[in-house]
LOBAKOL-984512 format. One record per residue (C-alpha): residue number from 0; residue in three letters; x negated, y, z. Coordinates in pm, whole numbers, plus 50000, padded with zeros to 5 digits. Layout:
<sites>
SITE, NUM, Ala, X, Y, Z .
...
</sites>
This chain:
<sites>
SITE, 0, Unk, 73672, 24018, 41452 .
SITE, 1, Unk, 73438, 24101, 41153 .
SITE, 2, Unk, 73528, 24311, 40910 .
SITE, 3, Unk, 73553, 24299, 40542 .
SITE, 4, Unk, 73312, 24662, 40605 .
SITE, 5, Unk, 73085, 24484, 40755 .
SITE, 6, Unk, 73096, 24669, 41093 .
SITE, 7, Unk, 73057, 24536, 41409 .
SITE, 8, Unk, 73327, 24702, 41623 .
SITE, 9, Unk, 73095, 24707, 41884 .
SITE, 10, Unk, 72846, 24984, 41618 .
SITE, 11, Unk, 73182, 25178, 41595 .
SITE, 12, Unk, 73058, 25283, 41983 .
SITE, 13, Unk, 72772, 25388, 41908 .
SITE, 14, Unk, 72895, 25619, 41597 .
SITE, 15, Unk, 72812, 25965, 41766 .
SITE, 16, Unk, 72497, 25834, 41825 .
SITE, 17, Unk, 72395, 25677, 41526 .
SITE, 18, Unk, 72523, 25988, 41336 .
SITE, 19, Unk, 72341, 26272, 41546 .
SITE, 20, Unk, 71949, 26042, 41532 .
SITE, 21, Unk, 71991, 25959, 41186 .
SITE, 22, Unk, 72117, 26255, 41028 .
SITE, 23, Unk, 72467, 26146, 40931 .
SITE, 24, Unk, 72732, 26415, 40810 .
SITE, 25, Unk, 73032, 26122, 40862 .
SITE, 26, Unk, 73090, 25869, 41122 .
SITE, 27, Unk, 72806, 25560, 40989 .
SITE, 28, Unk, 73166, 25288, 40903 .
SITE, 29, Unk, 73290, 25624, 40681 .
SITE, 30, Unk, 73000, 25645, 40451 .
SITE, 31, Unk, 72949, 25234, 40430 .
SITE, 32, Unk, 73296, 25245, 40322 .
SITE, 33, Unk, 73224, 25488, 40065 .
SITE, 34, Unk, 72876, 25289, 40001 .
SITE, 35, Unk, 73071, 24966, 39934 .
SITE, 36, Unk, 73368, 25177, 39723 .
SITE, 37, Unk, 73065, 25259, 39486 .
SITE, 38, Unk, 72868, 24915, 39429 .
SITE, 39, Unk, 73049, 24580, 39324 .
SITE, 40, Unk, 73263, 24463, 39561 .
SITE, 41, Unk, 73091, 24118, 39545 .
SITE, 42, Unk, 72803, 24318, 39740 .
SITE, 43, Unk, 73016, 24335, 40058 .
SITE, 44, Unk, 73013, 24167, 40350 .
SITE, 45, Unk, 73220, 23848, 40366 .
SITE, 46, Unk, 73466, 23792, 40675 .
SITE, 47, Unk, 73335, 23423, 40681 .
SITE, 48, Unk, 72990, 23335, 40632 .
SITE, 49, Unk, 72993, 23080, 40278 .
SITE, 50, Unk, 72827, 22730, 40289 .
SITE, 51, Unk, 72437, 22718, 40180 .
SITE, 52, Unk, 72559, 22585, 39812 .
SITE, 53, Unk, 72797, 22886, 39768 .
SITE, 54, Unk, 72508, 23133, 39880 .
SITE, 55, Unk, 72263, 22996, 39687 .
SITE, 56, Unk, 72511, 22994, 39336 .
SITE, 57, Unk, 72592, 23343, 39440 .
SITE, 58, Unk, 72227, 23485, 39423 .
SITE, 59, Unk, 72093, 23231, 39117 .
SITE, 60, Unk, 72428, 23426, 38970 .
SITE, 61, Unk, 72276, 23776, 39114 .
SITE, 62, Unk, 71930, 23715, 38970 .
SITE, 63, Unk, 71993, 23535, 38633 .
SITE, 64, Unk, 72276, 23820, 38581 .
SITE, 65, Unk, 72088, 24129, 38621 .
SITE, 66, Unk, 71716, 24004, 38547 .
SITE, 67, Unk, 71651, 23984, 38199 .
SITE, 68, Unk, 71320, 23821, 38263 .
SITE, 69, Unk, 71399, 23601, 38549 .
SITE, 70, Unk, 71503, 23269, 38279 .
SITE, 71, Unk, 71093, 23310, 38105 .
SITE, 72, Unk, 70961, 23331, 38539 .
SITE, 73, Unk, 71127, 23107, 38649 .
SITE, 74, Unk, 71109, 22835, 38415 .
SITE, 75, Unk, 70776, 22818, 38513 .
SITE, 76, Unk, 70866, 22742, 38894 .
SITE, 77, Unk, 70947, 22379, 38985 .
SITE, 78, Unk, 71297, 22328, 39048 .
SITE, 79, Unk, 71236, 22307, 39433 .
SITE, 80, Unk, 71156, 22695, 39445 .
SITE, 81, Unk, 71393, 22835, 39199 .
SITE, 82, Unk, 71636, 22870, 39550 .
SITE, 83, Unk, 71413, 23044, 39738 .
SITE, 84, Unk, 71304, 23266, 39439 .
SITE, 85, Unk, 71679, 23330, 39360 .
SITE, 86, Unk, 71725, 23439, 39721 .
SITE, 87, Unk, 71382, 23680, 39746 .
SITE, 88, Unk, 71566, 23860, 39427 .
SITE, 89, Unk, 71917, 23878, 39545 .
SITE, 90, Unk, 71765, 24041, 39844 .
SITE, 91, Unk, 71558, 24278, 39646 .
SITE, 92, Unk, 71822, 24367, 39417 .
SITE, 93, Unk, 72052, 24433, 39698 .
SITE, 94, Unk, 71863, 24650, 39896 .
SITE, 95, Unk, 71758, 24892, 39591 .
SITE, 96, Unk, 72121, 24925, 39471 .
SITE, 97, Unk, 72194, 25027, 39831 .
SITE, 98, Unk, 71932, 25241, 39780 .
SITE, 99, Unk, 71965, 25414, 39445 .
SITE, 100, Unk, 72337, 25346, 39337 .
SITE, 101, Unk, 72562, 25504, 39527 .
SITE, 102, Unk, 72479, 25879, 39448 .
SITE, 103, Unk, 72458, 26022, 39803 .
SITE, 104, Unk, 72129, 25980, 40062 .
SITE, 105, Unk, 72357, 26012, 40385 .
SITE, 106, Unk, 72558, 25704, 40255 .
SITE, 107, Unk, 72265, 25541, 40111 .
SITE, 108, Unk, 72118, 25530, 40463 .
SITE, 109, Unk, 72414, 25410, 40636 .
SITE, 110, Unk, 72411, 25098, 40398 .
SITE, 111, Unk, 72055, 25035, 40436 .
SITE, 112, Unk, 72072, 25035, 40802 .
SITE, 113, Unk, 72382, 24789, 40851 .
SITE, 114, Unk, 72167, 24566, 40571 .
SITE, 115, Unk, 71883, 24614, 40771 .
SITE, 116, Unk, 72089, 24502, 41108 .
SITE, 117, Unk, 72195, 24249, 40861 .
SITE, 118, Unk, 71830, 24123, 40786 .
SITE, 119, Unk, 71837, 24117, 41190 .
SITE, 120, Unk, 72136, 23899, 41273 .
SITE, 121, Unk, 71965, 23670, 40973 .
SITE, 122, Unk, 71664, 23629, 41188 .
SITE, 123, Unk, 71887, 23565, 41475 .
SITE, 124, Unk, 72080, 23304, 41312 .
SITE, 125, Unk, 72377, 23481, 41255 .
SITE, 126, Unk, 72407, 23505, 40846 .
SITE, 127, Unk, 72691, 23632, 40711 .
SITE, 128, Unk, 72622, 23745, 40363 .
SITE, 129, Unk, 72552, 23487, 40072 .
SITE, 130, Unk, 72251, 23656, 40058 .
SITE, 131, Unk, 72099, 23624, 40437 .
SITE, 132, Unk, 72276, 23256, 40427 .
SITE, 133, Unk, 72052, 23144, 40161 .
SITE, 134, Unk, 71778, 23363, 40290 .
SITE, 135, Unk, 71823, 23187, 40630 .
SITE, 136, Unk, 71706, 22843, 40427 .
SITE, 137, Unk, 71394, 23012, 40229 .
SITE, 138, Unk, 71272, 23154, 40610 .
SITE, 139, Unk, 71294, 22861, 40779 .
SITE, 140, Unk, 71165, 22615, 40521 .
SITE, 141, Unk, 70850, 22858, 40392 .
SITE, 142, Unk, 70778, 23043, 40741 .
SITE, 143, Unk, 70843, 23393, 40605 .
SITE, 144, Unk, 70799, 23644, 40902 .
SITE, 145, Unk, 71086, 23922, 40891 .
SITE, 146, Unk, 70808, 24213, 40833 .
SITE, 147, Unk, 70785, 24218, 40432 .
SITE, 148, Unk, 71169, 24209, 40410 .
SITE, 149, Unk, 71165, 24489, 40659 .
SITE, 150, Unk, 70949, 24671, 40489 .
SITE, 151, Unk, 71133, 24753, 40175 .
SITE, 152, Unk, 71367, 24873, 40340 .
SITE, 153, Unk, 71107, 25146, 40505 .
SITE, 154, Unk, 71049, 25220, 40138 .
SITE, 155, Unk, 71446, 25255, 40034 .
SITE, 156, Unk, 71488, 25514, 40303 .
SITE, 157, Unk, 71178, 25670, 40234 .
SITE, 158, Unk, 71311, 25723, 39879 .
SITE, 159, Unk, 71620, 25935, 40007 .
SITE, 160, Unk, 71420, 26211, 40194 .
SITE, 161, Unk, 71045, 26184, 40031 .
SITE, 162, Unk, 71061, 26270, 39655 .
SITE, 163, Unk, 70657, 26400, 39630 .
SITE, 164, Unk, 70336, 26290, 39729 .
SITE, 165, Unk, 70035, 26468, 39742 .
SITE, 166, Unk, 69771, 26235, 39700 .
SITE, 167, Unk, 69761, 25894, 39531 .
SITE, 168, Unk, 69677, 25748, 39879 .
SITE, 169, Unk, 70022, 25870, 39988 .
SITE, 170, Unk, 70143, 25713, 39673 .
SITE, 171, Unk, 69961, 25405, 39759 .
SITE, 172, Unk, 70147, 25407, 40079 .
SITE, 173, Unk, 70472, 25391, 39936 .
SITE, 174, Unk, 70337, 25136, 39742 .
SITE, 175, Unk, 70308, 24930, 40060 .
SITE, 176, Unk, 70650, 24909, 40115 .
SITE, 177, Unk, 70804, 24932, 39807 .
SITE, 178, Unk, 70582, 24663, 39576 .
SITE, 179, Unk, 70368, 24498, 39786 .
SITE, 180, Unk, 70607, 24304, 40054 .
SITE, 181, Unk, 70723, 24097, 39683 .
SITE, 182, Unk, 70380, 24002, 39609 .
SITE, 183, Unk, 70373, 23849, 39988 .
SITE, 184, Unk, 70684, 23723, 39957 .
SITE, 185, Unk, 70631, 23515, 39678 .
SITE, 186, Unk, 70307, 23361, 39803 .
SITE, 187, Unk, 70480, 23258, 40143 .
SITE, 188, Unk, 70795, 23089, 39906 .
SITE, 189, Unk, 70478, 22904, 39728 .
SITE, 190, Unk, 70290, 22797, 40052 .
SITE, 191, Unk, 70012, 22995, 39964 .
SITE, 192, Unk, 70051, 23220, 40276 .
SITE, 193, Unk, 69919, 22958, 40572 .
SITE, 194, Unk, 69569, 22887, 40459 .
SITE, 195, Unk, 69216, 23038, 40562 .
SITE, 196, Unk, 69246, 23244, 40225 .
SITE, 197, Unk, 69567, 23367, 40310 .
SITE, 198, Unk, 69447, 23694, 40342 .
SITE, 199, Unk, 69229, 23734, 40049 .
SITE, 200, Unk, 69531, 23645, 39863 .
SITE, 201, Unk, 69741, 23904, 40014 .
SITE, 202, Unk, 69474, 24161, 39932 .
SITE, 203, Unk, 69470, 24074, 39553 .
SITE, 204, Unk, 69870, 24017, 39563 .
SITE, 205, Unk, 69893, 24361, 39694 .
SITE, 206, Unk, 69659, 24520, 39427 .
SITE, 207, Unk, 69845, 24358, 39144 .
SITE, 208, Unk, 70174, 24469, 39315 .
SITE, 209, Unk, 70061, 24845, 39305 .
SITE, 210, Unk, 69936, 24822, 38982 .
SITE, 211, Unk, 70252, 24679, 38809 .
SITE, 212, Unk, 70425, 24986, 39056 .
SITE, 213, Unk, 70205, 25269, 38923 .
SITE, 214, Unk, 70267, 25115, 38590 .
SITE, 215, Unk, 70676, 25135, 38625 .
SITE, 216, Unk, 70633, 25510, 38747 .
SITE, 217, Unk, 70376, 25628, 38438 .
SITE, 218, Unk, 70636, 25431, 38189 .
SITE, 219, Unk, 70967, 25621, 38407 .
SITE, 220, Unk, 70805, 25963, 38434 .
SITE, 221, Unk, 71145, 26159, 38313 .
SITE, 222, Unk, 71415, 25931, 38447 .
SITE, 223, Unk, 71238, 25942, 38779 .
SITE, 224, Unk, 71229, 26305, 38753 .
SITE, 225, Unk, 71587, 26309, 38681 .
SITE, 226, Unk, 71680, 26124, 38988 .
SITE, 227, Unk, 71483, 26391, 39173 .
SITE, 228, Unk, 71145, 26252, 39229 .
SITE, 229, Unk, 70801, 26245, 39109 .
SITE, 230, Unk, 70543, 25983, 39158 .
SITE, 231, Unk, 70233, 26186, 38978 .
SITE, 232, Unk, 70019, 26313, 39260 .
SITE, 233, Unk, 70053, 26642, 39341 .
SITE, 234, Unk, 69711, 26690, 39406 .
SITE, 235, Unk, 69653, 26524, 39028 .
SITE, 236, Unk, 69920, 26733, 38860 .
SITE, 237, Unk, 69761, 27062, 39007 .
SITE, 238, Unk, 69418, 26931, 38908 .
SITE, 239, Unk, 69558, 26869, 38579 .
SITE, 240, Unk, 69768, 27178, 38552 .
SITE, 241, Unk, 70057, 27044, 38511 .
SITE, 242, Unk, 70403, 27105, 38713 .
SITE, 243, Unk, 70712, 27028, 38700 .
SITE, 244, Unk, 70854, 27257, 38457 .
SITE, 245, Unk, 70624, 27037, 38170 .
SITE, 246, Unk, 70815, 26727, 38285 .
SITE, 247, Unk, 71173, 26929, 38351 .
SITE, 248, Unk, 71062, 27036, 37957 .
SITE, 249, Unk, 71009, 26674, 37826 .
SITE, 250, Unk, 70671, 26827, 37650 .
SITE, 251, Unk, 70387, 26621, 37665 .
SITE, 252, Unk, 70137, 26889, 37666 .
SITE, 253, Unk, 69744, 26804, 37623 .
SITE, 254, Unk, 69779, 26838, 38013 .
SITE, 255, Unk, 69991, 26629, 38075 .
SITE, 256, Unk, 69836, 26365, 37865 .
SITE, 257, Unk, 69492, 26387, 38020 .
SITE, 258, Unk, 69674, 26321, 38342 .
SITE, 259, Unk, 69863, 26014, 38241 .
SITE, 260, Unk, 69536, 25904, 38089 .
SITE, 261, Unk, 69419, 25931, 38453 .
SITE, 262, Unk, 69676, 25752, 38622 .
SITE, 263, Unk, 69670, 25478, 38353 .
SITE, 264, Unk, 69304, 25403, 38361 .
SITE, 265, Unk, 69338, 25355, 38761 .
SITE, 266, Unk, 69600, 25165, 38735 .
SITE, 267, Unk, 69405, 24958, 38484 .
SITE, 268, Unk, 69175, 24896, 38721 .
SITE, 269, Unk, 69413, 24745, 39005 .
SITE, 270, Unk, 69577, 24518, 38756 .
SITE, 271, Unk, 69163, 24402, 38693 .
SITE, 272, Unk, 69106, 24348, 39074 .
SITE, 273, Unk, 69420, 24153, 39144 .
SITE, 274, Unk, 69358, 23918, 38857 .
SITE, 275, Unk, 69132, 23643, 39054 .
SITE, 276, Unk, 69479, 23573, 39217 .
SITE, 277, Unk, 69539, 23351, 38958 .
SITE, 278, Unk, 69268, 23153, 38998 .
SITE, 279, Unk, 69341, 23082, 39409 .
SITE, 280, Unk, 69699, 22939, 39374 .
SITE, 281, Unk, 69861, 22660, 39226 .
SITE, 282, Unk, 69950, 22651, 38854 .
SITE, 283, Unk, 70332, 22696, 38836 .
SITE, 284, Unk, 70287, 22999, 39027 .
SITE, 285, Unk, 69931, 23125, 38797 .
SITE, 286, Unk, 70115, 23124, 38511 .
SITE, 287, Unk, 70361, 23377, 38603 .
SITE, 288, Unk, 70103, 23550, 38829 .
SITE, 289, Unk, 69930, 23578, 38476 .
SITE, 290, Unk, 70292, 23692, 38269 .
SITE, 291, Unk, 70386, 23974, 38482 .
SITE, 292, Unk, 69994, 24115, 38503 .
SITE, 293, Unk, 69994, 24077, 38122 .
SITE, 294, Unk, 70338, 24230, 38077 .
SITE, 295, Unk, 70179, 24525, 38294 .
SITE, 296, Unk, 69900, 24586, 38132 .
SITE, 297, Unk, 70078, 24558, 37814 .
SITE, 298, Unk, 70320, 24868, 37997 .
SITE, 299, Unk, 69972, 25066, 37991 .
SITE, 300, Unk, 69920, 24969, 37629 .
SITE, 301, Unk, 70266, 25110, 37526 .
SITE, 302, Unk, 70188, 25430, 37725 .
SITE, 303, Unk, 69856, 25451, 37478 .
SITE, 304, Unk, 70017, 25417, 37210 .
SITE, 305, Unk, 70218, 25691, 37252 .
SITE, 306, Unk, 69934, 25907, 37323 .
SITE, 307, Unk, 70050, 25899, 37701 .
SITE, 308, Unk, 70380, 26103, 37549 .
SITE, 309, Unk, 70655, 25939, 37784 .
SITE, 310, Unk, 70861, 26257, 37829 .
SITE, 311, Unk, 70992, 26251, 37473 .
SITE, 312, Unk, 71094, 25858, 37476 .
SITE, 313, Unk, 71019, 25568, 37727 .
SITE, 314, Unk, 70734, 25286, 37629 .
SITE, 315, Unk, 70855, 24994, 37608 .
SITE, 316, Unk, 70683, 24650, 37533 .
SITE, 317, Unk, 70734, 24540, 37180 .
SITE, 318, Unk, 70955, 24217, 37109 .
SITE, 319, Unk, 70615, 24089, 36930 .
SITE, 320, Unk, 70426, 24157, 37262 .
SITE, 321, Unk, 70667, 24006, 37395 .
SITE, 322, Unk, 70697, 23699, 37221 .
SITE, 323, Unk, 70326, 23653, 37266 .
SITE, 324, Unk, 70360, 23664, 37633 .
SITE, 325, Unk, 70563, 23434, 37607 .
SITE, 326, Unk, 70414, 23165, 37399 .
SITE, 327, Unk, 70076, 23193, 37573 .
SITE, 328, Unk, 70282, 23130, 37938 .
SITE, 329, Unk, 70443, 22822, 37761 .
SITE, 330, Unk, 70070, 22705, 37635 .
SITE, 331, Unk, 69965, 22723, 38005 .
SITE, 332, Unk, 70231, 22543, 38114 .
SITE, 333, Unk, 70241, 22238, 37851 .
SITE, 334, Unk, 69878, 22247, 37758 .
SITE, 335, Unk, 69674, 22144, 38077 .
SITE, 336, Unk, 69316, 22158, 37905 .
SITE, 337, Unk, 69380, 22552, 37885 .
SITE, 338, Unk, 69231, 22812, 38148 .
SITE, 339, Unk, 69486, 22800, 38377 .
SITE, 340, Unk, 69600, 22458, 38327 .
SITE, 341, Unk, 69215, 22315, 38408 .
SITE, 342, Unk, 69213, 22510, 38775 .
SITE, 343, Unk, 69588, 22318, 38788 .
SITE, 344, Unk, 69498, 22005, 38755 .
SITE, 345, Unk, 69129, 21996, 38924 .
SITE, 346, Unk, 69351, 22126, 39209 .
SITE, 347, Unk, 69628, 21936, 39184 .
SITE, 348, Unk, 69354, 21659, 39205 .
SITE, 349, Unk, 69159, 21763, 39514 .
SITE, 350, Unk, 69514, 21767, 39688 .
</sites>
């Protein structure tokens, strides 16, 4: 019988196992226990799988719950995606809280491997979460292979036992698994992942990924710090001359602004090579391809307006800038004659 847990009894086996090759100080069904005490309890594992309906209200609850910008994105999808979307971000949301809320790496892991056995059984057709039932639907209907689902998990664990990198490449890597598997995501939900430019969009997808990344680490500098890690190269800080007493200080020291200044300029310049994204896919999904690399760039902006100074208070995008986001999304939407509306419809056309 499954339990409310979510262990198999036939994992309780291989306990010693599990334990001694992934580092465990507890049997694994000890520290999910302790996971699940520590996250809602609507995050666990149901005894009975639910019906498709109930999975899908469950994670369009999730996402419009904890989101505060899924309403504006989504309203640009057409109804017909909204479920898969819903599903993609119940997944995502999941799989970081596993990650980053329950205080301890040992337990931490444990989760993320039973959610990653999870992801498995999914694939297998053996759902049991509201989540993976739902996600079982978005698979099959929009082809999604298992590997960019997969992969954020690589970069969850990764975040319990890597908290530096030395070079931006390295960063980049993380990057990889962290960001970039969304961007894919997304495109496969759309049916933008099965054509001859499939890959070309996947290249630009991942560059606007990283960007809007880089941009989340430059704007969480100190709260990142205080969760133990740092995203600033190492091999930048040192160049730089900056360590991590100036960001343990909260002093943003000439230093440390030139090096911000750095980061934010190259991460200008990934948001500027993912942009012709929005010109290869269809127009529901170009206008919020061109939102969220707006409201990224408009992250950077914040950061320069502080004079790169995000140790003494986090930038933030103003309600104004917000607003105009906004409107100029709507426009897009309603107004067909504009830039992205013209590619739309010529498109919608040709099809």
């Amino acid at each position: 019988m499954t339990r409310t847990d979510g262990v198999h009894p036939e994992w309780e086996r291989e306990s010693a196992l599990d334990r001694e090759a992934l580092g465990y100080d507890a049997p694994p069904e000890e520290l999910i226990a302790r996971g699940w005490a520590a996250l809602p309890e609507s995050y666990r594992i149901p005894e009975s799988a639910p019906t498709l309906d109930e999975a899908r209200a469950y994670c369009q609850q999730l996402a419009e719950s904890h989101y505060e910008n899924f309403h504006v994105a989504s309203w640009f999808l057409p109804k017909d995606l909204r479920p898969h979307f819903h599903a993609i971000y119940a997944y995502c949301r999941i799989s970081d809280d596993l990650g980053d809320e329950v205080g301890d790496p040992n337990v931490a892991m444990a989760l993320l491997e039973l959610w990653g056995r999870e992801l498995d059984a999914c694939y297998e057709g053996n759902a049991r979460h509201p989540v993976f039932v739902a996600l079982a639907e978005t698979i099959s209907e929009c082809g999604i292979p298992k590997e960019p689902f997969a992969d954020l998990l690589t970069a969850f664990r990764q975040d319990q036992t890597v908290t530096r990198y030395q070079t931006m490449e390295d960063v980049l890597d993380y990057c990889r698994y962290s960001a970039n598997p969304v961007g894919r995501l997304v495109l496969y939900a759309c049916g933008e992942a099965s054509d001859d430019e499939a890959e070309e969009r996947f290249r630009l997808s991942d560059a606007t990924c990283s960007a809007l990344q880089l941009a989340n680490f430059w704007q969480d500098v100190r709260s990142d710090y205080a969760r133990g890690r740092i995203y600033l190269p190492q091999k930048d800080m040192a160049f730089f001359h900056v360590s991590d007493q100036t960001i343990a200080e909260g002093i943003a020291t000439e230093a440390f602004r030139g090096l911000l200044h750095c980061e934010v300029e190259y991460t200008r310049g990934l948001f500027e090579e993912g942009l012709p994204l929005i010109r290869m896919v269809r127009r529901d999904l170009a206008v919020d391809l061109d939102l969220f690399s707006r409201g990224g760039l408009e992250i950077l902006r914040a950061i320069e307006q502080q004079s790169y100074d995000v140790l003494s208070s986090r930038p933030f995008i103003s309600k104004s800038a917000k607003a105009k986001l906004g409107l100029g999304a709507v426009a897009a939407k309603l107004l067909p004659f504009l830039r992205l509306g013209r590619r739309g419809r010529r498109a919608e056309q040709a099809d």
